[in-house]
PDB file of N, CA, C and O in Angstrom:
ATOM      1  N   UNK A   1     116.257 132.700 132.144  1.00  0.00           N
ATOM      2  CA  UNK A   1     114.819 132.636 131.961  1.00  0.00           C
ATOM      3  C   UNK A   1     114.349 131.194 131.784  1.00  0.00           C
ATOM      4  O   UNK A   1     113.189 130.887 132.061  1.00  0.00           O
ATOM      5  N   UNK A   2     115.543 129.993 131.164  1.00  0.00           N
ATOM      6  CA  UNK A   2     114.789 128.808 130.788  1.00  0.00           C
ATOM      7  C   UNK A   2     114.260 128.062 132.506  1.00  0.00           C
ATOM      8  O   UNK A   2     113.341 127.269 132.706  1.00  0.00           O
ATOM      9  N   UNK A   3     115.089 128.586 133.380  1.00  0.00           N
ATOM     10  CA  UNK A   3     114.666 128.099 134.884  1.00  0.00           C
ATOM     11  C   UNK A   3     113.170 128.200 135.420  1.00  0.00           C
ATOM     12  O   UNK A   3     112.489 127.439 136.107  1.00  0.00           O
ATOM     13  N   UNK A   4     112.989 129.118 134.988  1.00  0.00           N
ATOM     14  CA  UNK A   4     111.741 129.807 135.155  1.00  0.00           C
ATOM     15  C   UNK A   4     110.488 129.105 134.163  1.00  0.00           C
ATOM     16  O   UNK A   4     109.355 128.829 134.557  1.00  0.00           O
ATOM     17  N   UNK A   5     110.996 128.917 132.864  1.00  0.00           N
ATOM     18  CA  UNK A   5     109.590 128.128 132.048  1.00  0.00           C
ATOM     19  C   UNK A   5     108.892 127.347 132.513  1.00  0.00           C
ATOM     20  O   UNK A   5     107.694 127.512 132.284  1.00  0.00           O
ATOM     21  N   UNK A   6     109.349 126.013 133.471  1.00  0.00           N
ATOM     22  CA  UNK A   6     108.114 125.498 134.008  1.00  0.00           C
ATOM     23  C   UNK A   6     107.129 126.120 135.158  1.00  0.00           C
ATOM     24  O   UNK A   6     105.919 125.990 135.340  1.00  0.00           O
ATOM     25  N   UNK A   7     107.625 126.476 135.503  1.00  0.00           N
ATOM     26  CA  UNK A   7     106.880 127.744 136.962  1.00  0.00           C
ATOM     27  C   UNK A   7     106.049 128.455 135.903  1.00  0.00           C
ATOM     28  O   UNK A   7     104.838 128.340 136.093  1.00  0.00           O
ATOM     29  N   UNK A   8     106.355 129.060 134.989  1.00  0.00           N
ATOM     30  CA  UNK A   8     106.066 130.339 134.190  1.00  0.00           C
ATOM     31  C   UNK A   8     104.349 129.805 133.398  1.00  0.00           C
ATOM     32  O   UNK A   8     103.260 130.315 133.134  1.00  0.00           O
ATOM     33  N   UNK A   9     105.243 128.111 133.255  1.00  0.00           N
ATOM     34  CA  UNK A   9     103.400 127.091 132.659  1.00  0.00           C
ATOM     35  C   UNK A   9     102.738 126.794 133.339  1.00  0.00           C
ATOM     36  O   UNK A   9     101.586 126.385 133.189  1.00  0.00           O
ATOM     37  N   UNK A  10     103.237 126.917 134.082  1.00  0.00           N
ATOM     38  CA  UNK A  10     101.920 126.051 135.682  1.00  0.00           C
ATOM     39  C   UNK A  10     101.024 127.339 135.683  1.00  0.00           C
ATOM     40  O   UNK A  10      99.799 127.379 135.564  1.00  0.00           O
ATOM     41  N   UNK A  11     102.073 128.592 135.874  1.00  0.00           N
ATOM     42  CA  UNK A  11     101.291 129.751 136.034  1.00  0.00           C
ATOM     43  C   UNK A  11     100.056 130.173 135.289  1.00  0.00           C
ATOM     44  O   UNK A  11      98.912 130.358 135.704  1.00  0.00           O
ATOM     45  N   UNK A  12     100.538 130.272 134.168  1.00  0.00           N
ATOM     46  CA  UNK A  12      99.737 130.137 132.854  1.00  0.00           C
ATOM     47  C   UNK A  12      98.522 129.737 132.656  1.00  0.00           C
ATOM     48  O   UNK A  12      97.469 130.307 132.368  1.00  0.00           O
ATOM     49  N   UNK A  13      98.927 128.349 132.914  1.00  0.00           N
ATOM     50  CA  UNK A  13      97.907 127.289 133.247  1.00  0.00           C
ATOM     51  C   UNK A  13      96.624 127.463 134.313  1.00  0.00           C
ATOM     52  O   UNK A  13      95.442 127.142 134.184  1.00  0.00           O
ATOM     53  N   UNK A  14      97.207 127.984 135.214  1.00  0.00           N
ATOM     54  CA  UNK A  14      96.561 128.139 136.416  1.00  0.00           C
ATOM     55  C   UNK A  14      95.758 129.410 135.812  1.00  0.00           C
ATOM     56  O   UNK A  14      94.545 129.204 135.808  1.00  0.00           O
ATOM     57  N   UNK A  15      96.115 130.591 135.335  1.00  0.00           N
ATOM     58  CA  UNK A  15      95.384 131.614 134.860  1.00  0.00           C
ATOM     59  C   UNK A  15      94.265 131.400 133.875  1.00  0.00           C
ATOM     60  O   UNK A  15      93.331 132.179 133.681  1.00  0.00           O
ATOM     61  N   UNK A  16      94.472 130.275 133.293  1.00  0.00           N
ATOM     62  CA  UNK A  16      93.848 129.961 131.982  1.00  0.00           C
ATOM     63  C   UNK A  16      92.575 129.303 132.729  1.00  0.00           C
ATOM     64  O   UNK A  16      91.492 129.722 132.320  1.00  0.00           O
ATOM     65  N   UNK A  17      92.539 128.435 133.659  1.00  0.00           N
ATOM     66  CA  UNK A  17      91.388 127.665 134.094  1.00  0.00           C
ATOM     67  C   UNK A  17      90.819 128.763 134.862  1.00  0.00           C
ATOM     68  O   UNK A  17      89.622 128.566 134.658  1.00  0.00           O
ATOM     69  N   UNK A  18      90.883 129.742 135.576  1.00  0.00           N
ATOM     70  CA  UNK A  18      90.429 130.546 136.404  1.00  0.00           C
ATOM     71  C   UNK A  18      89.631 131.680 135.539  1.00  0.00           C
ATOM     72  O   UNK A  18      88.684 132.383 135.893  1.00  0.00           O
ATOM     73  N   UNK A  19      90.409 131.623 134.135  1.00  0.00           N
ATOM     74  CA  UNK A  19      89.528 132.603 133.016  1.00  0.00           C
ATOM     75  C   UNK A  19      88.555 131.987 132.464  1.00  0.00           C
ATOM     76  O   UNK A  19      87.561 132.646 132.157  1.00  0.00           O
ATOM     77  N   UNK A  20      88.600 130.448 132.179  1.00  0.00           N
ATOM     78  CA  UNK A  20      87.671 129.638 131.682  1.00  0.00           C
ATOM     79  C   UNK A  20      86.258 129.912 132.605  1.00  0.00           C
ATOM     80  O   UNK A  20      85.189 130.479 132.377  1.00  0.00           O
ATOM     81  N   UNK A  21      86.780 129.279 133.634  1.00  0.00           N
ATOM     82  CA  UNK A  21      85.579 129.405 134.942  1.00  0.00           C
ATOM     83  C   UNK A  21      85.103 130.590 135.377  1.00  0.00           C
ATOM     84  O   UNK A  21      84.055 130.706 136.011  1.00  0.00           O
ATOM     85  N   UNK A  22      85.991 131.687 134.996  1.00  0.00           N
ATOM     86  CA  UNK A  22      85.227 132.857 135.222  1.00  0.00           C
ATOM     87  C   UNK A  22      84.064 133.331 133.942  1.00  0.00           C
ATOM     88  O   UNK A  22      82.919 133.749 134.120  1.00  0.00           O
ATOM     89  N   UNK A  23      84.719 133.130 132.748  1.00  0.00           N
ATOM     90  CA  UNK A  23      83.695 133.320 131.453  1.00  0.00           C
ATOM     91  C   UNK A  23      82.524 132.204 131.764  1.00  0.00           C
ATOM     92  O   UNK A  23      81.450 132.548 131.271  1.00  0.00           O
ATOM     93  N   UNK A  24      82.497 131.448 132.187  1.00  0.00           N
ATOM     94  CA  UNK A  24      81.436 130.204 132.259  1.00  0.00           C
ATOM     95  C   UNK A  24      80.561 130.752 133.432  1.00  0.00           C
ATOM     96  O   UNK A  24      79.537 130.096 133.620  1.00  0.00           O
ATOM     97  N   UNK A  25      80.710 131.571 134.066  1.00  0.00           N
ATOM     98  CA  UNK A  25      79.779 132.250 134.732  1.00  0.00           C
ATOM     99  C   UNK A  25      78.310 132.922 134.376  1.00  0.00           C
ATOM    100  O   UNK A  25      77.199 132.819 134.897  1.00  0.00           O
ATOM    101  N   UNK A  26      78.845 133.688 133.199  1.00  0.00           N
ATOM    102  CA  UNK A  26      77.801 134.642 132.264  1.00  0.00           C
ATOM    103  C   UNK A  26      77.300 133.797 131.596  1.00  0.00           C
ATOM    104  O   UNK A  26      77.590 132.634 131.314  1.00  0.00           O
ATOM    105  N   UNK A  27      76.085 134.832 131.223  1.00  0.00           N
ATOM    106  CA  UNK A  27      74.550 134.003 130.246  1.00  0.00           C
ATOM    107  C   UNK A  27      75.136 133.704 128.751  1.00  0.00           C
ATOM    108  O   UNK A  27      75.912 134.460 128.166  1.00  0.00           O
ATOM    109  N   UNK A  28      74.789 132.853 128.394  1.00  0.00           N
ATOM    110  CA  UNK A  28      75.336 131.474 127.398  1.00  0.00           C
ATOM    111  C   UNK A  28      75.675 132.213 126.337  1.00  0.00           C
ATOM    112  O   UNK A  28      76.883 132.114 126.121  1.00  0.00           O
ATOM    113  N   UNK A  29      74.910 133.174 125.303  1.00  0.00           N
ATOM    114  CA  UNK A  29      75.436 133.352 124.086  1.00  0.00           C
ATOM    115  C   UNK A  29      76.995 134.529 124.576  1.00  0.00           C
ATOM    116  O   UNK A  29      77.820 134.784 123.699  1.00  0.00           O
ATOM    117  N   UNK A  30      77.184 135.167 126.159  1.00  0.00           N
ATOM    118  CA  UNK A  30      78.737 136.280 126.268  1.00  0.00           C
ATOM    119  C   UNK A  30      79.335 134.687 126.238  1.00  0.00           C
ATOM    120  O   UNK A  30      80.114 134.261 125.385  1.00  0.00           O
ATOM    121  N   UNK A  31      78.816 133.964 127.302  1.00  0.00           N
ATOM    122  CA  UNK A  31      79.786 132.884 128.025  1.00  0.00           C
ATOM    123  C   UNK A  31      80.741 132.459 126.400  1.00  0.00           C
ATOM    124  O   UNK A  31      81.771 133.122 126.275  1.00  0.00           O
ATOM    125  N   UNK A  32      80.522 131.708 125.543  1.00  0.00           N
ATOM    126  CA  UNK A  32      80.666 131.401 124.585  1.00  0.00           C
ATOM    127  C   UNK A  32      81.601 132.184 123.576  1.00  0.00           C
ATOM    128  O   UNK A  32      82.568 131.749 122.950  1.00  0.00           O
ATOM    129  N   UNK A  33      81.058 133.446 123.586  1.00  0.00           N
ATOM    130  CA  UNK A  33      81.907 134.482 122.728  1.00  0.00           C
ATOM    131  C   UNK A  33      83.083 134.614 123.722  1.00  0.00           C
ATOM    132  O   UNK A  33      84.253 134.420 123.391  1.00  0.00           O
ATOM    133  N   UNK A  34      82.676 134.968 124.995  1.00  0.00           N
ATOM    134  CA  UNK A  34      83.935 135.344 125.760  1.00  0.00           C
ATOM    135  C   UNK A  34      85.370 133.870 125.557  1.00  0.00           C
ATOM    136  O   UNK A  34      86.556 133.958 125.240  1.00  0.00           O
ATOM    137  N   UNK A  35      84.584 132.780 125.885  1.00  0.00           N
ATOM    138  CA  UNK A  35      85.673 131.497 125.877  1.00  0.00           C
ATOM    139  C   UNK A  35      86.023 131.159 124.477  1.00  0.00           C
ATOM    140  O   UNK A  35      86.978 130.389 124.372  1.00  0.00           O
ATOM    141  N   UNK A  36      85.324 131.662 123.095  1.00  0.00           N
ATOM    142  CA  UNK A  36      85.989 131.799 121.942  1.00  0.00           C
ATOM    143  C   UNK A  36      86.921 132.471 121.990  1.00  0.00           C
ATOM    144  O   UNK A  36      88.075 132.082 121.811  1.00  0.00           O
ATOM    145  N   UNK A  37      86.473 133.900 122.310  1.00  0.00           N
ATOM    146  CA  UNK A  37      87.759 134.828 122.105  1.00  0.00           C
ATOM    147  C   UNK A  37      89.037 134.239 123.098  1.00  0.00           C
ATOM    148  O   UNK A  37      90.035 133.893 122.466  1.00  0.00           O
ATOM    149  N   UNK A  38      89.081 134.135 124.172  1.00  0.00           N
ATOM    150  CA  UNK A  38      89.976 133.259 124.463  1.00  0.00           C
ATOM    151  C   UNK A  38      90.838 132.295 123.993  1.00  0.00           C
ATOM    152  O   UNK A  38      92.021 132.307 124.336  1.00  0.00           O
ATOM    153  N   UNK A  39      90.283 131.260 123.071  1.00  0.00           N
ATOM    154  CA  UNK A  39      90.901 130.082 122.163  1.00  0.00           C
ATOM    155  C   UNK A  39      91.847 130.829 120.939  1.00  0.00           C
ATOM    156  O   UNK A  39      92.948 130.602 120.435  1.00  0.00           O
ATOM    157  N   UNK A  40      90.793 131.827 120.765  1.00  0.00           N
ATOM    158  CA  UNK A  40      91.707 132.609 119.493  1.00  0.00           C
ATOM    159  C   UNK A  40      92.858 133.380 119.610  1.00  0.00           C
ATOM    160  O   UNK A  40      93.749 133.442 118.763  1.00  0.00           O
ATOM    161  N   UNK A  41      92.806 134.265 121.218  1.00  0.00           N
ATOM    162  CA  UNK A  41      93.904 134.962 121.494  1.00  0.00           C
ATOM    163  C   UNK A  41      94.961 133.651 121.912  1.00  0.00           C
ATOM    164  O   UNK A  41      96.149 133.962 121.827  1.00  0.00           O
ATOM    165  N   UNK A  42      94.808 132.864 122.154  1.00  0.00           N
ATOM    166  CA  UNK A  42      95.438 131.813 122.860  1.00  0.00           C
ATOM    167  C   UNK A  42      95.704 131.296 121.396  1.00  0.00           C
ATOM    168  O   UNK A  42      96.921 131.113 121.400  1.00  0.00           O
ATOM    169  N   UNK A  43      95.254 130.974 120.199  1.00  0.00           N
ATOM    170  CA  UNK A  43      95.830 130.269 118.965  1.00  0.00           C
ATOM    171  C   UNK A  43      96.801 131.745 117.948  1.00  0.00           C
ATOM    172  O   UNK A  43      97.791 131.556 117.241  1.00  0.00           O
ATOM    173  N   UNK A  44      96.189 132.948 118.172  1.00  0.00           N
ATOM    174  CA  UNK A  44      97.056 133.672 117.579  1.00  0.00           C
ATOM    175  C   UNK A  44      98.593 133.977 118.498  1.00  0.00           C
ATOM    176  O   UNK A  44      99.674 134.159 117.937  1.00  0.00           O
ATOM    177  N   UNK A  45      98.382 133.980 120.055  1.00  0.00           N
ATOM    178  CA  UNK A  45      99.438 133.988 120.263  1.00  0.00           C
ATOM    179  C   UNK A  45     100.095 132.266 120.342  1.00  0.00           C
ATOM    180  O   UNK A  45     101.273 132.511 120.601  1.00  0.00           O
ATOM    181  N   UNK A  46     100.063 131.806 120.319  1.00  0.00           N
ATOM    182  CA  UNK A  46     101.293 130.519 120.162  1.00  0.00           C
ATOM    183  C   UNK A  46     101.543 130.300 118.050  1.00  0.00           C
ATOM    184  O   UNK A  46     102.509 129.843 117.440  1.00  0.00           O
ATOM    185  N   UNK A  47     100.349 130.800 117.575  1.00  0.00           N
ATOM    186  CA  UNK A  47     101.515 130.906 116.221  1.00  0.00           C
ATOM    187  C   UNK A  47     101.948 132.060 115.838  1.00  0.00           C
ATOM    188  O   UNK A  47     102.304 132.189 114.667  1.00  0.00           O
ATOM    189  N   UNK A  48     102.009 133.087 116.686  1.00  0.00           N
ATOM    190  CA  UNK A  48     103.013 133.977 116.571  1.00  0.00           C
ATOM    191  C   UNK A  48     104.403 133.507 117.609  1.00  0.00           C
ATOM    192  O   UNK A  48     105.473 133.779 117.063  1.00  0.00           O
ATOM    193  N   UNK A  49     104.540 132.880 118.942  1.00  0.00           N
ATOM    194  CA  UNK A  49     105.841 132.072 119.179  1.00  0.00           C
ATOM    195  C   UNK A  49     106.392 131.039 118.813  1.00  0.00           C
ATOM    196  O   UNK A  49     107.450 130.529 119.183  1.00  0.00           O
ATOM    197  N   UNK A  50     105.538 130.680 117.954  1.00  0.00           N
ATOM    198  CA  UNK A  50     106.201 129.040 116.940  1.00  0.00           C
ATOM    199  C   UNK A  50     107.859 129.575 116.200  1.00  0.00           C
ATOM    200  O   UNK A  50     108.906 128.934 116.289  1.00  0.00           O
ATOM    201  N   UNK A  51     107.651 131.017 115.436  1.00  0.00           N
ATOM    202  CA  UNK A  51     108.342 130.902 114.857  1.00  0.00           C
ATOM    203  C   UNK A  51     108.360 130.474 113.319  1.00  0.00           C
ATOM    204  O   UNK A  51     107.845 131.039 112.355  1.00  0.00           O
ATOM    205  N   UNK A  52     109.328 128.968 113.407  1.00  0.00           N
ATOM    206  CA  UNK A  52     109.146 128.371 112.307  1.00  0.00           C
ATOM    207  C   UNK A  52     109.088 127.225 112.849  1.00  0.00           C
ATOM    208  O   UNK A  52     109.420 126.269 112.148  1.00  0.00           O
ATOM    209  N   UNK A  53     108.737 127.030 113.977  1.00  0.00           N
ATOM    210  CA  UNK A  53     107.530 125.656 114.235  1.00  0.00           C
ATOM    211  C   UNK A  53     107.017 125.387 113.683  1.00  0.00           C
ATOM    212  O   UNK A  53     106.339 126.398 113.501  1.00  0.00           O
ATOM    213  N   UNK A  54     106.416 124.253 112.708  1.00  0.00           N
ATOM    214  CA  UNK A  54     105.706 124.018 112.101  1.00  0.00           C
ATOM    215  C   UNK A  54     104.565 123.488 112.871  1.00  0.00           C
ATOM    216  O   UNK A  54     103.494 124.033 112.602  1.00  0.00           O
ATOM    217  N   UNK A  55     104.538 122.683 113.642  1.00  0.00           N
ATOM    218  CA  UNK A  55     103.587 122.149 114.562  1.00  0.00           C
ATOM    219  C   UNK A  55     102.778 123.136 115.722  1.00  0.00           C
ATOM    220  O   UNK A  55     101.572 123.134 115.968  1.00  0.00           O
ATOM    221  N   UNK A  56     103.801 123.934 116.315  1.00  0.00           N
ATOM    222  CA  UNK A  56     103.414 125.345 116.833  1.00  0.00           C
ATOM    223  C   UNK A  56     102.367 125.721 115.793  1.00  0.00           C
ATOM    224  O   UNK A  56     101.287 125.307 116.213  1.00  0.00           O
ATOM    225  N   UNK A  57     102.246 126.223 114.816  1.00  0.00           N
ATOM    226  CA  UNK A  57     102.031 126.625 113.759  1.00  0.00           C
ATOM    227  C   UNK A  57     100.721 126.305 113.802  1.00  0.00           C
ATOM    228  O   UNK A  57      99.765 127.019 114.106  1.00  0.00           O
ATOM    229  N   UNK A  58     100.757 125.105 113.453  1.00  0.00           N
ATOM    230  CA  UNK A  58      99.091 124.390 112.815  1.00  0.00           C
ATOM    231  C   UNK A  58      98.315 124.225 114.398  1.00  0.00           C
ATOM    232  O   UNK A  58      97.107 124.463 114.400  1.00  0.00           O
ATOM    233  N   UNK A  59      99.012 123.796 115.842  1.00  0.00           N
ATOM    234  CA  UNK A  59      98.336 124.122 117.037  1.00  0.00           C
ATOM    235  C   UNK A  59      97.849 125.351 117.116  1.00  0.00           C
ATOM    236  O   UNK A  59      96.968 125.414 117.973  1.00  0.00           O
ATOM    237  N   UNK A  60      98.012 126.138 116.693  1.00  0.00           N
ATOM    238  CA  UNK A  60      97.893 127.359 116.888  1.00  0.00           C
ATOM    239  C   UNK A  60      96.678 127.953 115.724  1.00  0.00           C
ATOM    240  O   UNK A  60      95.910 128.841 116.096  1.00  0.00           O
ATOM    241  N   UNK A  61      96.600 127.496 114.576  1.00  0.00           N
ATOM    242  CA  UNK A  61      95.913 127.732 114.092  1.00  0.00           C
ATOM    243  C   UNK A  61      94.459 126.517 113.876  1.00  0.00           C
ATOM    244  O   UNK A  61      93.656 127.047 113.109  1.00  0.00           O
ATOM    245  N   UNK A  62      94.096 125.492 114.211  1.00  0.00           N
ATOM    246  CA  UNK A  62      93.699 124.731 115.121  1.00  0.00           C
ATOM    247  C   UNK A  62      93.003 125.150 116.816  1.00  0.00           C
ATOM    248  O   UNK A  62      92.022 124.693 117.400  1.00  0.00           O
ATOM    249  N   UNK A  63      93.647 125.823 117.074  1.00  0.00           N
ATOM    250  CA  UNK A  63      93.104 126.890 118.464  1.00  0.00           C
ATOM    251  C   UNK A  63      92.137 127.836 118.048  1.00  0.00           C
ATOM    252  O   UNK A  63      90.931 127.872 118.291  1.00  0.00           O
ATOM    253  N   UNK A  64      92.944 128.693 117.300  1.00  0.00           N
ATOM    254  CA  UNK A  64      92.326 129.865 116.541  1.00  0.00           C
ATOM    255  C   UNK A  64      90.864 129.460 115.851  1.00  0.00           C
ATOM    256  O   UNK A  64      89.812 130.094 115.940  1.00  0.00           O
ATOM    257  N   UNK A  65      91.092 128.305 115.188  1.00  0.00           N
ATOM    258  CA  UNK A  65      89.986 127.474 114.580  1.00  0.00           C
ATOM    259  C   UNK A  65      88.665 127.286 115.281  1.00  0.00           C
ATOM    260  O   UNK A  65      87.592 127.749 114.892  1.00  0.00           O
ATOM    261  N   UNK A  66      88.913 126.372 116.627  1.00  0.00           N
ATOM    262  CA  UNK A  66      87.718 125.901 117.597  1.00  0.00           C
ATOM    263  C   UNK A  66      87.522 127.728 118.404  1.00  0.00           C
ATOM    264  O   UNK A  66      86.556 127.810 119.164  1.00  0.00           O
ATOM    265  N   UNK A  67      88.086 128.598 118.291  1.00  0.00           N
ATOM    266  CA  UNK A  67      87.890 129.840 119.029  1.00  0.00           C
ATOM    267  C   UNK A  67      86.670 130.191 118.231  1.00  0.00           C
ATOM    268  O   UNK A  67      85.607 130.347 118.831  1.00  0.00           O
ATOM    269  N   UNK A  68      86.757 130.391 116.358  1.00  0.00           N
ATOM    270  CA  UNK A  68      85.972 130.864 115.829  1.00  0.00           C
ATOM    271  C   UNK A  68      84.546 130.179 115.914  1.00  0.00           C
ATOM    272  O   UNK A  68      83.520 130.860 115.915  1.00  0.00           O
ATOM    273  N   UNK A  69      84.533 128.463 116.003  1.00  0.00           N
ATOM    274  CA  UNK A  69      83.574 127.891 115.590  1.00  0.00           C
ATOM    275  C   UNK A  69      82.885 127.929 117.186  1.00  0.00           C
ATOM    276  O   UNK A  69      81.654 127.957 117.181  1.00  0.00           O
ATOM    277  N   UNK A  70      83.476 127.934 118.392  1.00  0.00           N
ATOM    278  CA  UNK A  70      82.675 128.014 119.413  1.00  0.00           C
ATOM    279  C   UNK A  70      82.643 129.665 119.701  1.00  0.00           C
ATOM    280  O   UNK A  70      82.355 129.866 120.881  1.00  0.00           O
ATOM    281  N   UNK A  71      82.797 130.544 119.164  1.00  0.00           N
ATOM    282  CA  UNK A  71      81.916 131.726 119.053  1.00  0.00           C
ATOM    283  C   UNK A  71      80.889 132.184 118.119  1.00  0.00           C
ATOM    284  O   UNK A  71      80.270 133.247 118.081  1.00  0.00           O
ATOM    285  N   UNK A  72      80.835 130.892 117.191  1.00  0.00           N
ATOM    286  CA  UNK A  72      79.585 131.093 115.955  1.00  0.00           C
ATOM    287  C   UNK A  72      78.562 130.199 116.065  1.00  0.00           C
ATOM    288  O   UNK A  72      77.357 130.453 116.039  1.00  0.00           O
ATOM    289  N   UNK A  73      79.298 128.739 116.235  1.00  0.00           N
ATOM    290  CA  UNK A  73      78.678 127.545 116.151  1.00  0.00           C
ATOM    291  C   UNK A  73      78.265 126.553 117.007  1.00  0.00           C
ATOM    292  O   UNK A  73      77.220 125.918 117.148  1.00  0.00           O
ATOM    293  N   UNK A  74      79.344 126.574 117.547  1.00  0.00           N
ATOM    294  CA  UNK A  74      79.173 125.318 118.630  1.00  0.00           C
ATOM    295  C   UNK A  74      78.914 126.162 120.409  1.00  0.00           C
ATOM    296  O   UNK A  74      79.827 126.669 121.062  1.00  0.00           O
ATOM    297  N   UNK A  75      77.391 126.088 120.851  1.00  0.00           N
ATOM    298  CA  UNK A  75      76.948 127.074 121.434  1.00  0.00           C
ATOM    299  C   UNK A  75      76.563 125.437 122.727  1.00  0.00           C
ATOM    300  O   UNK A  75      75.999 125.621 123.806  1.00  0.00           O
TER     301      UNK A  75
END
């Protein structure tokens, strides 16, 4: 499987900008909630694969962070 991890990020990657640009489509206050919720599923899952990453960890909750404040605040 480690052969596969960089293919596996590009992929990722590639999915992630295509979800961005697709939520950035809709009228401003979904657009926003939708690309929060995004940041957050994206910060709860990498500090649930940290482990005992510590840095994983705080990226992740840091993600989770800007998910909440650009679905409340930052519009």
């Amino acid at each position: 499987m480690d052969r596969f991890r960089p293919l596996l990020g590009m992929l990722g990657l590639a999915v992630g900008f295509v979800l961005y640009a697709a939520a950035g489509r809709f009228a401003e206050p979904v657009a926003s909630a939708l690309i929060g919720l995004m940041f957050v599923l994206l910060g709860a899952l990498a500090f649930w694969y940290a482990g005992s990453e510590r840095w994983i960890q705080v990226l992740g909750a840091v993600l989770a962070l800007y998910g909440l404040l650009r679905m409340t605040v930052l519009r």
